[in-house]
C-alpha positions in Angstrom: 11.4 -38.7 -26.3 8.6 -40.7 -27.5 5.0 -39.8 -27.8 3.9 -41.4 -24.3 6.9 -38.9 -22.7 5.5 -35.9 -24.1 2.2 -36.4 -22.9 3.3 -37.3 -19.4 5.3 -34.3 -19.5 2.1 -32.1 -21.2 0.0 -33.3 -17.8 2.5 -32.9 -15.4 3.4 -29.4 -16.6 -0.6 -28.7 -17.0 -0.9 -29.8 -13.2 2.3 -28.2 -11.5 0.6 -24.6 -13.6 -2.8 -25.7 -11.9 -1.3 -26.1 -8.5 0.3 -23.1 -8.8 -2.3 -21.0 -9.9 -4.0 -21.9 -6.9 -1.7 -21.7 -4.4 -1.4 -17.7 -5.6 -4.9 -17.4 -5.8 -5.2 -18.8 -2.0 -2.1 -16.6 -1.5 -4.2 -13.8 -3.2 -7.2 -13.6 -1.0 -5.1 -14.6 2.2 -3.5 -11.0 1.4 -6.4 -9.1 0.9 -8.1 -10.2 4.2 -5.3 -9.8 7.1 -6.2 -6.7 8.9 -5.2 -3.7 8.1 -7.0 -1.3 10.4 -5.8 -0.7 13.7 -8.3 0.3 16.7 -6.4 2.1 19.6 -9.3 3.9 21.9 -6.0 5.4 23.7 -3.8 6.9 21.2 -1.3 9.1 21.9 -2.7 9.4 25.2 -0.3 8.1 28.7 -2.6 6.6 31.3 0.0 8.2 34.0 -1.7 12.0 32.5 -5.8 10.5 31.8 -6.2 8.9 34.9 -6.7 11.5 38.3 -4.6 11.1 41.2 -8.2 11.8 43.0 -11.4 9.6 42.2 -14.0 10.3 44.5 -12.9 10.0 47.9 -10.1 8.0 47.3 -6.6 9.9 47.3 -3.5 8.3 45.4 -1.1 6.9 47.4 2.0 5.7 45.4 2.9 3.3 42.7 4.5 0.7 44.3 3.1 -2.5 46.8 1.3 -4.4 43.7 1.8 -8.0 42.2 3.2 -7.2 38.5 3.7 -10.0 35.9 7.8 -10.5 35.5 10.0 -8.1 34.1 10.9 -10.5 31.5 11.0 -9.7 27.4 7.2 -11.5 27.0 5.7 -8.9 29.6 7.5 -5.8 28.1 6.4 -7.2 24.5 2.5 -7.1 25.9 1.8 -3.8 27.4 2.2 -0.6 25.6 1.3 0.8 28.6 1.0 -0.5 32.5 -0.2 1.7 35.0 0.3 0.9 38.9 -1.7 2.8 41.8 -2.5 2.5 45.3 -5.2 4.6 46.3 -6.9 5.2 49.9 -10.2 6.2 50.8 -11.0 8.6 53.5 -11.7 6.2 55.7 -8.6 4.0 55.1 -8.8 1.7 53.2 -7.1 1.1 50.9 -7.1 -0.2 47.0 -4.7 -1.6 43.9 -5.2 -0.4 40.4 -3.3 -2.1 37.7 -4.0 -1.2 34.1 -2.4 -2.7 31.0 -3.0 -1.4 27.8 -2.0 -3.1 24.8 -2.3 -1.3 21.2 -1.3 -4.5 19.5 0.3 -4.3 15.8 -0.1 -8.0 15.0 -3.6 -8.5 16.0 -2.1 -11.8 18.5 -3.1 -10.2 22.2 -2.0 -12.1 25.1 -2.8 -10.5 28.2 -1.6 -11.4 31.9 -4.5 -12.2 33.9 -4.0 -12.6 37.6 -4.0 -16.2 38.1 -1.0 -16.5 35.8 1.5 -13.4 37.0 0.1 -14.5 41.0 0.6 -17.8 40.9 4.2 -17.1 39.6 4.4 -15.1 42.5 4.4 -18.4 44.8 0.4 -17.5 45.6 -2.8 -19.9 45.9 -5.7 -19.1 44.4 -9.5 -19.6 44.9 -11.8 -20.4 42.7 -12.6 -17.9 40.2 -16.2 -16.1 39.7 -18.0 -14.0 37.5 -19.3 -10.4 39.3 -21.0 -8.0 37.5 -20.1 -4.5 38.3 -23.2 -2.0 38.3 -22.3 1.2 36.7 -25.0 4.3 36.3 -24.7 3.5 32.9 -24.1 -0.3 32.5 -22.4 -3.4 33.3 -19.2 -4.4 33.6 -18.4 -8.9 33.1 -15.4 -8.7 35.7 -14.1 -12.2 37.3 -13.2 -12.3 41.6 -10.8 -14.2 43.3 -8.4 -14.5 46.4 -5.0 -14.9 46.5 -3.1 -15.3 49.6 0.5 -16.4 50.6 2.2 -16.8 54.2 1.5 -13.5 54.9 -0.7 -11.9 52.4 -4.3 -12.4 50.8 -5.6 -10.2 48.2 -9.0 -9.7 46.9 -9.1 -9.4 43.1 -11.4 -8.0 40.6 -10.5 -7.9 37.1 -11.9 -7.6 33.4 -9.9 -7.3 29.9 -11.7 -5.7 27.1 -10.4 -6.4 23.4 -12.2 -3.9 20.8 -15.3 -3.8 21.2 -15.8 -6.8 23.3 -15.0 -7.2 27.0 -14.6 -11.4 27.2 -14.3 -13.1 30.3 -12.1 -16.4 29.3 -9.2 -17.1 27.5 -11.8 -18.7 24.3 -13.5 -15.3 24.9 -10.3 -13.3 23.8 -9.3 -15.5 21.0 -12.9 -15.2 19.7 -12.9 -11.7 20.1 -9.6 -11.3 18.2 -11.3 -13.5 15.9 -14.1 -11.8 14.9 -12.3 -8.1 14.8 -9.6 -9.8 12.4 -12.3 -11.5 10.2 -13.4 -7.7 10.0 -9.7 -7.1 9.2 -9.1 -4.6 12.3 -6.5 -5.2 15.1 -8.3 -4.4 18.0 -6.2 -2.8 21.0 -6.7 -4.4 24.5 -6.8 -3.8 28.1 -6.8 -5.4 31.4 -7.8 -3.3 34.7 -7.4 -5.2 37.7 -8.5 -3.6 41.2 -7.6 -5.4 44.8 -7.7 -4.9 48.4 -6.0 -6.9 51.8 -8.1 -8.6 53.6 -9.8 -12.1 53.9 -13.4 -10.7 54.2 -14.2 -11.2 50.5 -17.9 -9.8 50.7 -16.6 -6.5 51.8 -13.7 -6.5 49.5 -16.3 -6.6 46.7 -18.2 -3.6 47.8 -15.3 -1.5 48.6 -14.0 -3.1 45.0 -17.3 -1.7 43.2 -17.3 2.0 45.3 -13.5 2.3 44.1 -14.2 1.5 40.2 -17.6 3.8 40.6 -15.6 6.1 41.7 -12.5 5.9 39.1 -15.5 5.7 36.2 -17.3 9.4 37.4 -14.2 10.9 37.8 -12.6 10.0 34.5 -13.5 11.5 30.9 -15.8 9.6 28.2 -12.6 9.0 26.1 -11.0 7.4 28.8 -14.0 5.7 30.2 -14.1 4.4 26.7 -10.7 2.6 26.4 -11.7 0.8 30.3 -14.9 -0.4 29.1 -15.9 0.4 25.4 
């Protein structure tokens, strides 16, 4: 090999140990910033045992009658939990309580909202709007909408929190995940979602906002907590 091949073979040897000693050194401080901290407000805890069967003057009245995303491998990969309930007030009417809880191990939340699982359902949706729920203690971002079929129409409130933060759009929840991850904690998630029947979408709204009221006084801090942070 003459002199001219040694060199070439000096540099490319010098660059291939260059290019890999940076590749491990990206690999290096990749590794020592994924999350490794996972925040579950709910624990060991079931919803089915936190949450009362009585909130206020609403009484539970089964578990069935609610739009639920499809039982399909996806759906059961989400939720580590998902609670359904139909409750009734004393003066009749009555109210849907869905809520998912996610205490994600890879930090990649993906969360149902209603104008995904009721739209697959064959319904038409309105347009979506922000409504702040007034709490004794706070505020909660939730989004309203109707969804109606041949036969049905539903009144929807809903919110997700993730960690810490309670987002109200998809860009939201991937900045939320985001952040926590740049923090290198897997948050856990949620989504509570309350409805009524009706078409009268004023009144679904306040009879909406008495229910979660309601659900919020009668539950504990802890639990309170994991709906809202």
């Amino acid at each position: 090999m003459s002199e001219a091949d040694n060199l070439t073979a000096t540099k490319l040897t010098r660059r291939k140990f260059a290019l890999g000693l940076a590749f491990a050194s990206a690999a290096g401080v990749a590794a020592a910033r994924q999350p490794n901290r996972n925040v579950d407000y709910l624990g060991k805890a079931k919803l089915e045992d936190v949450l009362p069967k009585k909130l206020g003057r609403w009484t539970f009245v089964s578990n069935s009658g609610l739009v639920v995303p499809p039982e399909d491998q996806l759906s059961r990969a989400i939720y580590s939990q998902l609670l359904t309930r139909v409750y009734a007030r004393d003066d009749g009417l009555g109210m849907m309580l869905l809520i998912a809880q996610s205490a994600s191990q890879t930090g990649i939340l993906q969360i149902h909202r209603p104008e995904i699982c009721y739209t697959a359902g064959g319904y038409r949706l309105s347009d979506i709007e922000p409504h702040m729920i007034k709490l004794p203690w706070g505020t909660i971002p939730a989004m309203s909408l109707s969804a109606s079929s041949d036969n049905r129409t539903e009144q929807l409130l809903y919110w997700t929190r993730i960690g810490d933060h309670l987002p109200t759009t998809w860009r939201q929840q991937r900045l939320a995940v985001a952040m926590d991850n740049l923090r290198r904690v897997i948050p856990d998630a949620v989504m509570v979602r309350v409805s009524t029947l009706g078409k009268d979408r004023a009144g679904a709204l306040a009879g909406m906002d008495d229910f979660i009221t309601s659900m919020m006084q009668s539950i504990s801090p802890q639990l309170r907590r994991v709906l809202m942070a």
